[in-house]
N, C-alpha and C positions, 0 to 999 in steps of 0.2 A: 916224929913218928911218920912212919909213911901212909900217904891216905888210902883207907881202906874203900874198897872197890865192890858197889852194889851190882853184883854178878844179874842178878834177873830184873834189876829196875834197865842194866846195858842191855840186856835181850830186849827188853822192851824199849828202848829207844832205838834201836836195831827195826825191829819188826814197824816201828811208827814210820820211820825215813820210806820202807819197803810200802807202806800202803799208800805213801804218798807220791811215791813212782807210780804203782800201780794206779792210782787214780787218775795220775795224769797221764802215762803214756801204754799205762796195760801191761800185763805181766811178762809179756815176752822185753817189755824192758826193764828187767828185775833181772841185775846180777852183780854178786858181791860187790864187782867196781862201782857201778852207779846207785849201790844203796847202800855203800860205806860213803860214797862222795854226798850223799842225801843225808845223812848221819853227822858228818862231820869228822867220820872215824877212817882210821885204813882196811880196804880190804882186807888184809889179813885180823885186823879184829873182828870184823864181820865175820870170817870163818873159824876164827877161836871159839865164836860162838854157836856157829851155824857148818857145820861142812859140808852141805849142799844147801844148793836150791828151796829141793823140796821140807827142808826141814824149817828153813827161813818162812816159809810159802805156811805151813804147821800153825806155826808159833803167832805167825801173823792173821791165822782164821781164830784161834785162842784168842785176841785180842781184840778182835772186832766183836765176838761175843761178849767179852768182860764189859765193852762199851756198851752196849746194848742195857747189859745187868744193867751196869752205875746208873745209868741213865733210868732206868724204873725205878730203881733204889733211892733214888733220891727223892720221887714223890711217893706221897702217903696214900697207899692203898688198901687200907685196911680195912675204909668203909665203902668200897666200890662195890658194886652190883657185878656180876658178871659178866654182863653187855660194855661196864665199862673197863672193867679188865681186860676185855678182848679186845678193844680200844686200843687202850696204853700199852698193848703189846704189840699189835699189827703198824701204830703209826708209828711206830721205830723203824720200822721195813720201808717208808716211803720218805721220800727226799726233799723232806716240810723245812730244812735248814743246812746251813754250809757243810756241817758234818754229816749228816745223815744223807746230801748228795754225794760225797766223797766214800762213803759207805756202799751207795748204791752203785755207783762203779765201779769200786773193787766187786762187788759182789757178781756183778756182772760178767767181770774179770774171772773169777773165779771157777764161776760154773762153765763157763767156755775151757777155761781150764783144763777143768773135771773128765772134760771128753776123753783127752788123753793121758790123764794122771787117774790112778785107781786110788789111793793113796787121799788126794783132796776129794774125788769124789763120794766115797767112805765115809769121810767126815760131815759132806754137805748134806749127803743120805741123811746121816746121825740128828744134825742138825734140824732138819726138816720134819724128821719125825717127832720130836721132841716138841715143836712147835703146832704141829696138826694134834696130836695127842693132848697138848693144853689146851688148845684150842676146844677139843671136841669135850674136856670134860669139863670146863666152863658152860659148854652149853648143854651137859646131863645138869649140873648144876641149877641151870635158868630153866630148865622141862620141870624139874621136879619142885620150882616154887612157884610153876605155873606163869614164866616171863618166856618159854620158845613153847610151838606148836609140838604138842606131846609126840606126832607123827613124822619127824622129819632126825633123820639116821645123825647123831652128832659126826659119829667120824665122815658120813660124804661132807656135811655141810664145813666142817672144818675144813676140810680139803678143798673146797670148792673157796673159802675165804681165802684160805692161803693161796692159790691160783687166782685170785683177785688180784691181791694185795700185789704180788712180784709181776703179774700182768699191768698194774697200773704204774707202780716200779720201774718197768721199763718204759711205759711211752711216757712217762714224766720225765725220764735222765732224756730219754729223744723228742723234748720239747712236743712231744704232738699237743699236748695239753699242758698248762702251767700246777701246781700242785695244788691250791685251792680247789681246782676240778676233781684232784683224785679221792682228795678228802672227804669230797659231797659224795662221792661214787661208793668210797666207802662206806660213810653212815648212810646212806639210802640203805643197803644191803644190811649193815649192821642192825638197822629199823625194821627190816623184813625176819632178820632171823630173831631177835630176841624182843619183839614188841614194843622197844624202846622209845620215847620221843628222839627230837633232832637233838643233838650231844653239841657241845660248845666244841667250836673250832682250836685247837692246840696249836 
């Protein structure tokens, strides 16, 4: 019998080879030839599956998010406080290990992007909101059991973390500072917004 062929686990090996271009040499070196030869597959099956670019570019921000999920998913969150939910959500976003530096690359990649793609930038919108929005209602959450100052707006202060978090994001991929620094930068802040003691280092 002929071997049958997992059509979206290939997209996804497709899309893996693309972020690993991406990571190393940035998206302007993203194209079918050099992220079929990063595959292991031929160009033309990259475009069997992909017929542009931009759809490759799609399929590969889908992926980076499903990362993100597994990665919460796999620890037990069910008796977290909400200070530490917002924890285990934001230190995904920072480049505390091999994959989550190669994440913050692409990701960097990507919003540069953005500039001149309407298309990814749409999505990163998407993305970002969805992100400040948990964020802020984790901390209605911590107001109302009396763990954040009753006076202080969730949605600025989510916004204000999340412009943390991708500001620390970046000068950690630009060495200004090594990742144990961003970490402390974050739960200082994390300790100001929900009353928290100092949180074990991840």
């Amino acid at each position: 019998m002929p071997k049958q062929v997992d059509h979206q686990e290939r997209r996804r090996l497709i899309a893996d080879a693309l972020l690993r271009v991406a990571a190393g040499n940035g998206l302007e070196a993203v194209s079918l030839r050099h992220v079929g030869a990063e595959a292991g597959v031929t160009s033309g099956m990259v475009q069997h599956y992909f017929r542009t670019k931009e759809e490759m570019l799609l399929f590969a921000l889908e992926v980076v998010g499903e990362r993100v999920q597994h990665r919460l998913a796999a620890e037990d969150h069910t008796t977290l406080a909400p200070a530490e939910l917002a924890r285990a959500l934001l230190v995904q976003l920072l480049p505390l290990d091999a994959e989550r530096y190669a994440e913050g690359r692409v990701a960097l990649a990507f919003h540069a992007y953005a500039a001149v793609n309407p298309a990814i930038a749409a999505v990163l919108r998407e993305n970002s909101a969805w992100l400040r929005s948990h964020l802020a209602e984790l901390i209605g959450t911590a107001q109302a059991r009396g763990h954040a100052d009753a006076g202080i707006d969730p949605t600025s202060t989510a916004t204000a973390l999340q412009a943390l978090v991708e500001g620390l994001n970046l000068h950690t991929l630009g060495k200004h500072y090594p990742p144990e620094t961003a970490l402390q930068v974050l739960d200082a802040q994390l300790d100001a917004v929900f009353h928290r003691g100092a949180a074990e280092v991840q």
